[in-house]
C-alpha positions as CSV (number, residue, x, y, z in Angstrom):
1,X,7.8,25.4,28.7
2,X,8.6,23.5,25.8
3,X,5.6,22.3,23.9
4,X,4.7,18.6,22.8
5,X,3.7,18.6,19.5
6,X,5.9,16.3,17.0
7,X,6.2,15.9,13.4
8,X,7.4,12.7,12.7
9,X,8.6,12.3,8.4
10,X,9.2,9.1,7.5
11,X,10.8,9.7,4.0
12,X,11.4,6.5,1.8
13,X,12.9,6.3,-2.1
14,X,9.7,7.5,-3.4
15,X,7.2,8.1,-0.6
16,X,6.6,10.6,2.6
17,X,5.0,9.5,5.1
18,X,4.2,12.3,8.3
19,X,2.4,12.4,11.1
20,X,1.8,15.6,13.8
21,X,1.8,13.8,17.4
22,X,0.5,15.5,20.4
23,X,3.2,13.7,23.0
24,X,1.1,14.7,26.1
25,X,-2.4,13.4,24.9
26,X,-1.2,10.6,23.2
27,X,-2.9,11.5,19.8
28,X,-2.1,11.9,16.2
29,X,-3.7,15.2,15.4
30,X,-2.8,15.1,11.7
31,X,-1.0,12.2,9.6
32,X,-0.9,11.2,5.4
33,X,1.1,9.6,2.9
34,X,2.5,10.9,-0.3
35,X,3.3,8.3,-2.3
36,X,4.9,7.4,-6.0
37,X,7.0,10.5,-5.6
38,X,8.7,10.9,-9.2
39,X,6.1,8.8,-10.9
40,X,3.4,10.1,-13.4
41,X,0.6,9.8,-10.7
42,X,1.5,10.7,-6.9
43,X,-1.2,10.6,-4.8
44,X,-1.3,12.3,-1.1
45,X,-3.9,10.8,1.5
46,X,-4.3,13.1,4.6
47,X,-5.6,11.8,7.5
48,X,-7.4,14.2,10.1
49,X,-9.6,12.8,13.1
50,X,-11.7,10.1,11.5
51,X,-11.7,11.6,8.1
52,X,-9.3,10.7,5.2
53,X,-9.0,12.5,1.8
54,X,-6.9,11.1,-1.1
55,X,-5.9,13.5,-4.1
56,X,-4.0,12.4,-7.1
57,X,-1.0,14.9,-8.5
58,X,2.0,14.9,-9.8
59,X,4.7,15.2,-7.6
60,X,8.0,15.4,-9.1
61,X,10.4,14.7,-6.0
62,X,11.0,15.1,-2.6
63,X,11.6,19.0,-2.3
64,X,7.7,19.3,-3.7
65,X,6.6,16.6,-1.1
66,X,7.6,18.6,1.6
67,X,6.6,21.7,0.0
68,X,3.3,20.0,-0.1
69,X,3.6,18.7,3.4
70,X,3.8,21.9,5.3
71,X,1.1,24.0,2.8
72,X,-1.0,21.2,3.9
73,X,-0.3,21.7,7.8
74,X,-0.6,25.6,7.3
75,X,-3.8,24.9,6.9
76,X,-4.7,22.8,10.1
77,X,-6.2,25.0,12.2
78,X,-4.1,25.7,15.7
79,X,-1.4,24.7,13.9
80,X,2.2,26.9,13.5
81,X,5.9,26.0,13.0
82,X,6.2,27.6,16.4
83,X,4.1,24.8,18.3
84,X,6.7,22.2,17.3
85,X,8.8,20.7,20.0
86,X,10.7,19.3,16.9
87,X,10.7,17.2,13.5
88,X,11.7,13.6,14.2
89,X,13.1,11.7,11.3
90,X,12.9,7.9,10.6
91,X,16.7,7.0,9.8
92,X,16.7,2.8,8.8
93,X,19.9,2.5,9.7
94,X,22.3,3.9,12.1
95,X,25.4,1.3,12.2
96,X,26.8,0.7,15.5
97,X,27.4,4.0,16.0
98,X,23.8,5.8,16.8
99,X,21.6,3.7,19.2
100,X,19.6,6.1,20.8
101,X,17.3,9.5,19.5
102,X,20.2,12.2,17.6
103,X,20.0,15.8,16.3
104,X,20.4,15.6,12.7
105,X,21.0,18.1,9.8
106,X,22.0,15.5,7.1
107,X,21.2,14.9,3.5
108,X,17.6,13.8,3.7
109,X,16.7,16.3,6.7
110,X,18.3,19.3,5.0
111,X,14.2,19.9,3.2
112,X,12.6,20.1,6.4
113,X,15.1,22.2,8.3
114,X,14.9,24.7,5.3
115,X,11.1,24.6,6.1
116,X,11.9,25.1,9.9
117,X,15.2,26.3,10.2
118,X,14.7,26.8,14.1
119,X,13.0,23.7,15.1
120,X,15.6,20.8,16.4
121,X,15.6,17.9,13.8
122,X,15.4,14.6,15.4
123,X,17.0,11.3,14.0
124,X,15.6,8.1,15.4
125,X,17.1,4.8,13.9
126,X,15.8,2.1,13.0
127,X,18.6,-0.4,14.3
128,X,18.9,1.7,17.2
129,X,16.6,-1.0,19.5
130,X,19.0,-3.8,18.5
131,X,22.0,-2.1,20.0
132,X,21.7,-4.4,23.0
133,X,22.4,-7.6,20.8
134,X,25.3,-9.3,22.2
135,X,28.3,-10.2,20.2
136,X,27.4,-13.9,19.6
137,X,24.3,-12.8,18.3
138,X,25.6,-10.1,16.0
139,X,28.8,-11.2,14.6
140,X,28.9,-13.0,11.2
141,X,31.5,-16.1,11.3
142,X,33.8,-14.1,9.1
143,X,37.1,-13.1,9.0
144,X,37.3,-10.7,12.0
145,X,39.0,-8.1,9.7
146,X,35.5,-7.9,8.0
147,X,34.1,-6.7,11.0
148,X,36.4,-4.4,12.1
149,X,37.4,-3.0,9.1
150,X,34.4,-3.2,7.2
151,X,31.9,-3.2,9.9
152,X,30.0,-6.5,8.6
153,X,27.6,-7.5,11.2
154,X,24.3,-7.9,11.8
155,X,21.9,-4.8,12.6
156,X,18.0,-5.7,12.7
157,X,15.6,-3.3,11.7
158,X,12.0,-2.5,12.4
159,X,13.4,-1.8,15.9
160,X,10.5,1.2,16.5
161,X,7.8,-1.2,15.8
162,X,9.2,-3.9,18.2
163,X,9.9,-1.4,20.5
164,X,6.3,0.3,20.7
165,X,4.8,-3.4,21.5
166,X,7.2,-4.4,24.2
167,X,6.2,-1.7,25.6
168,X,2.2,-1.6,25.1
169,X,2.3,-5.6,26.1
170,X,4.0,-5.0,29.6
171,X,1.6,-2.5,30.3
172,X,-1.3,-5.3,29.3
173,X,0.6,-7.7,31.8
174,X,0.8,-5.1,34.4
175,X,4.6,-5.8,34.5
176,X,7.7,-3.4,34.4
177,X,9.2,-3.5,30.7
178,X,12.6,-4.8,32.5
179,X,11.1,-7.6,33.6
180,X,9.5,-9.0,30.6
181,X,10.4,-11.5,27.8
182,X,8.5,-11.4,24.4
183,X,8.9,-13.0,20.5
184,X,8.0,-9.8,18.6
185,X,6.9,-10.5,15.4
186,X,6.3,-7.5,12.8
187,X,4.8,-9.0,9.8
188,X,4.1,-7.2,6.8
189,X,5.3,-6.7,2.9
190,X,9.1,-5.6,5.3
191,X,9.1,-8.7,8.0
192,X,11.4,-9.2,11.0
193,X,11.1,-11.2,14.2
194,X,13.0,-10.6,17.8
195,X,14.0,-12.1,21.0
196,X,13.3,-9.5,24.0
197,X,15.2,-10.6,27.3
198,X,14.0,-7.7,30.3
199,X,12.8,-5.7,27.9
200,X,16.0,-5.2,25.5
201,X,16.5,-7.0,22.0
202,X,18.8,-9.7,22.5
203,X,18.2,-11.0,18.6
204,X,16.5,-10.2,15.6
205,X,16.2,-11.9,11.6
206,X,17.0,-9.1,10.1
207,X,20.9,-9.0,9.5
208,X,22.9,-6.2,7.9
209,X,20.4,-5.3,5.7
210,X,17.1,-6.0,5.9
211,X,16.8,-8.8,3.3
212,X,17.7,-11.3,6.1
213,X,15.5,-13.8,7.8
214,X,12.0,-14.0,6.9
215,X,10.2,-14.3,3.9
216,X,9.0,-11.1,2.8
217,X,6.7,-9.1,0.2
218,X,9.9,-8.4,-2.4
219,X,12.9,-10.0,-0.6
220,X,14.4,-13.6,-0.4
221,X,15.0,-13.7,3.2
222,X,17.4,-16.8,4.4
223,X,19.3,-17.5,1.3
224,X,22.4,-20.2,0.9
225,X,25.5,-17.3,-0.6
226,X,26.6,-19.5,-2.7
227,X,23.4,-19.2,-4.9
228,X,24.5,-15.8,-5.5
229,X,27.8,-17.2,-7.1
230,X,26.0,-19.8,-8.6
231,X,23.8,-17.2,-10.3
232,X,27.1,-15.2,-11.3
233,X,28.5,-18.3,-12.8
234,X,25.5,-19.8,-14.9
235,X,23.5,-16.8,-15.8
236,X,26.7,-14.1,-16.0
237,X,24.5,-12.3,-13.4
238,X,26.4,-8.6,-12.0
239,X,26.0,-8.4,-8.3
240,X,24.0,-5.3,-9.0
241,X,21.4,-7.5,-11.2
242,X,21.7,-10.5,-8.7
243,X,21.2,-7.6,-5.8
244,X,18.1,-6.2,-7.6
245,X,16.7,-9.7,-7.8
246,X,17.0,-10.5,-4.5
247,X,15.7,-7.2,-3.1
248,X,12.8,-6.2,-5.1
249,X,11.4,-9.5,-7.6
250,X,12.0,-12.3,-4.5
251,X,9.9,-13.3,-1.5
252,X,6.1,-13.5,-2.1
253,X,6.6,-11.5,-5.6
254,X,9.2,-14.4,-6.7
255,X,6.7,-17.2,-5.7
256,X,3.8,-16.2,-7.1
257,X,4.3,-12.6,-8.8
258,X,2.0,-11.1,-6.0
259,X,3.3,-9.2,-2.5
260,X,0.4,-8.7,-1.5
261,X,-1.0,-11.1,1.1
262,X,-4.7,-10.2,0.8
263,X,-4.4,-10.9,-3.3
264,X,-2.3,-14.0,-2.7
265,X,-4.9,-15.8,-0.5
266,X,-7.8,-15.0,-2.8
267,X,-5.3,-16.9,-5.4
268,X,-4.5,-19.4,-3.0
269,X,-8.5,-20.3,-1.9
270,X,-9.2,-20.8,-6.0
271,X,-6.9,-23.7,-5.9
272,X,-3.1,-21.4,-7.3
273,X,-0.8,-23.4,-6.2
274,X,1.8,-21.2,-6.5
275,X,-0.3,-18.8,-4.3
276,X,-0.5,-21.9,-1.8
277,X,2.9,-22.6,-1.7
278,X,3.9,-18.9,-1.5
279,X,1.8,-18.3,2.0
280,X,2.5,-21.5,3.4
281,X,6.2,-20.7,3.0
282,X,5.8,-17.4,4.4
283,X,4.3,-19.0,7.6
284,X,6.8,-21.5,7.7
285,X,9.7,-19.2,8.4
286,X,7.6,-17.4,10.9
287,X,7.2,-20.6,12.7
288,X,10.8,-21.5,12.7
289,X,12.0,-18.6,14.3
290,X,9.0,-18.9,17.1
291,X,10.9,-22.4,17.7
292,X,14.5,-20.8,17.6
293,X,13.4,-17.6,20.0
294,X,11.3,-19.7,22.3
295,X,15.2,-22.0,22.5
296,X,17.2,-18.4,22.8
297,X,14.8,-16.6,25.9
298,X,14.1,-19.6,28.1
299,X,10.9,-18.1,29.7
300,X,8.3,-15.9,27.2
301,X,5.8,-13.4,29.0
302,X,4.2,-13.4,25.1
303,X,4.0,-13.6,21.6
304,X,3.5,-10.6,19.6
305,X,2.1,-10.4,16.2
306,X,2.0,-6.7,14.6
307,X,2.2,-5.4,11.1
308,X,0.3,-5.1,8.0
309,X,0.0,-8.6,8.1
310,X,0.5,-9.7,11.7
311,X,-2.3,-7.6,12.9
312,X,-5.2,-8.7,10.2
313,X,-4.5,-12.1,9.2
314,X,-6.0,-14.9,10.6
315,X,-4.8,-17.5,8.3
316,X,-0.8,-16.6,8.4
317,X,-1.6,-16.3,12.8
318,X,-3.3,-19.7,12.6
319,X,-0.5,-21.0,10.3
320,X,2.4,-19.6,12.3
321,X,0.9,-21.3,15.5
322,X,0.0,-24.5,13.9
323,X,1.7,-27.5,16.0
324,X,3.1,-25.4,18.6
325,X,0.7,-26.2,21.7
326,X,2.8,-28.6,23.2
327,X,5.6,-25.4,23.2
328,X,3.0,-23.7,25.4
329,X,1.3,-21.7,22.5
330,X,-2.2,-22.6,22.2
331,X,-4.5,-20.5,19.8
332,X,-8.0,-19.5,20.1
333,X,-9.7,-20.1,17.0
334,X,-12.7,-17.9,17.5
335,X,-10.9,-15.0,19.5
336,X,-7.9,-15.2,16.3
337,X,-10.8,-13.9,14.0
338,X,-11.3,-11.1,15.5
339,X,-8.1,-8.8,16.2
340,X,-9.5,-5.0,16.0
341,X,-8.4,-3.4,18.9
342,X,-5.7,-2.4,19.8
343,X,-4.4,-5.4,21.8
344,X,-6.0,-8.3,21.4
345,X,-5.7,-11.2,23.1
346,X,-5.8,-14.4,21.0
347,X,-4.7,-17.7,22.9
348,X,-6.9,-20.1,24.8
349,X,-7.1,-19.7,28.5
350,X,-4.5,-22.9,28.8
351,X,-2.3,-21.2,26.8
352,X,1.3,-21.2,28.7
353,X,2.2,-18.5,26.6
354,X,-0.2,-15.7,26.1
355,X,-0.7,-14.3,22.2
356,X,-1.2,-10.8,21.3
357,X,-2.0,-9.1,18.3
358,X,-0.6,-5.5,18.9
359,X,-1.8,-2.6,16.6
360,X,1.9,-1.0,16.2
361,X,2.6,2.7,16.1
362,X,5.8,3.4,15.0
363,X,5.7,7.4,14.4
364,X,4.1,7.6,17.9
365,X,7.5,5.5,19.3
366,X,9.4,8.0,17.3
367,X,7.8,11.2,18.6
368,X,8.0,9.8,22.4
369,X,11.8,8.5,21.7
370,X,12.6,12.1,20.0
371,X,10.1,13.8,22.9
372,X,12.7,12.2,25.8
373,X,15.7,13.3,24.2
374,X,14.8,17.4,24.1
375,X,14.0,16.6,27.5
376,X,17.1,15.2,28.5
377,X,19.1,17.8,26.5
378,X,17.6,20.5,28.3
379,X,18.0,18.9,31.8
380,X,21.8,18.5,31.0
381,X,21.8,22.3,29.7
């Protein structure tokens, strides 16, 4: 009988980020971060039960992370490389090839199947979700040899995290996924939006990368192309540079030299107007694709707001939702304070639309996603 215990690795440029998932009791049994891998100072914050425990060390690169990683489970009690159902990976993207959970042995995966060279390795992509887009809502008006030549098109990302709340939000309404219509929004220093139609993503902001659509901690968003030759032009600006700009000093950090949202609202309450302008903008966006996906679906069974930021913030909620009662979204002030559960609801009871702030769960997705496709596997073998 195969067992349900999953380790999910989520392994960015210079972070890990893990979590052992008991599939069948719905629990995270053991979860951390090691972060500012390569830097002077890592740190590693291991999560077990209700108890968390941050170390600083130096952690040189990735093959010492996951060395790290699995000395650290060795010492969970219970736990043993042969408990493992399997190690499911967070791939961002997968291209419009992968769209559902795939075994995996490529760069990246290689240190953890050297670890557990018998345990199926499990990639679950991050545009996978957005595989149901349909071509009008995908395509870039391009020449069509850039598409099918070059595969220029649009992707979407966070498509775990949008996933996991469809999902949790027709199981508040008491409805089957397939017959639901939600605006997802996933809000945090990475931001997206998407259209769900009967459960399936029928659009998201992200694009082919995920610098498109909203504002976001490091990155522009919506930006007109031509600024990029403009920049090219007057400042003699590579596309690298120009790149690098875009990505990683734009967004909240380009408006007021602060991604963080917490920081930027104590600037903002002192009177910074740069602070100000910086979260009013970010809201504004939000806002403007609520309009747009409330115009693409028709009917909405809810709006969803999840993330770092979607799930704690009370102002950017308040800000988004500002103007749009007459659209059927009508915010409770007093119940939009309070958002700690896991769903909360935070509309008015004339609300048309009902709002929901979704604590997200992304490796838990992952783990189920990855969970279902061993299953399937050994029901075909």
């Amino acid at each position: 009988m195969m067992t349900s215990q999953i380790l999910v690795l989520n392994a960015g440029s210079s972070s890990l980020k893990y979590s052992l998932i008991d599939i069948k009791n719905a629990e995270h049994r053991y979860s951390g971060l090691i972060d500012r891998i390569g830097e002077t100072s890592s740190t590693h914050t291991q999560h077990v039960n209700d108890t968390s425990l941050k170390t600083e060390l130096r952690i040189a690169d990735h093959r010492q992370a996951i060395d790290l990683l699995f000395s650290s489970l060795n010492q969970q009690p219970n736990f043993h490389p042969d408990t493992l159902a399997c190690v499911a990976h967070r791939v961002v993207h997968g291209g419009e090839r992968f769209h559902a959970p795939t075994r995996a042995n490529l760069l990246g995966i290689e240190l953890s199947l050297a670890q557990l060279p018998n345990t199926p390795q499990i990639a679950v992509f991050d545009t996978a979700f957005h595989q149901s887009l349909p071509d009008y809502a995908y395509r870039y008006a391009v020449p069509e040899s850039w598409y099918q030549q070059h595969a220029v098109r649009r992707y979407g990302f966070h498509g775990s995290s949008h996933a996991y709340i469809a999902e949790q939000a027709a199981q508040w309404l008491n409805k089957p996924l397939a017959d639901c219509s939600f605006i997802s929004l996933h809000l945090g220093n990475g931001a997206s939006a998407c259209a769900i139609a009967k459960g399936r993503s029928v659009d998201t902001s992200m694009g082919m990368t995920p610098m498109e659509g909203l504002v976001m901690g490091t990155r522009s968003g919506d930006l007109d192309p031509s600024i990029i030759f403009y920049l090219q032009r007057e400042l003699n600006w590579s596309s690298q540079e120009i790149e690098n700009q875009l990505n990683k000093h734009s967004g909240l950090k380009g408006l007021c030299l602060e991604n963080d949202m917490r920081l930027i609202h104590q600037r903002a309450e002192t009177g910074d107007r740069q602070a100000q302008l910086a979260r009013s903008l970010f809201a504004y966006r939000v806002k403007k694709y609520i309009g747009a996906y409330l115009a693409v679906l028709g009917e909405v069974d809810a709006l969803l707001f999840t993330g770092g930021i979607g799930e704690n913030d009370c102002w950017l909620r308040q800000n988004c939702l500002e103007g749009l009662a007459r659209l059927g979204l009508s915010l409770d002030s007093d119940l939009n304070q309070h958002s700690k559960n896991p769903i909360t609801v935070i509309s008015t009871s004339l609300s048309n639309i009902p709002i929901l702030v979704i604590r997200t769960d992304e490796e838990f997705q992952i783990a189920k996603e990855s969970y279902h496709s061993l299953l399937l596997s050994s029901e075909k073998t």
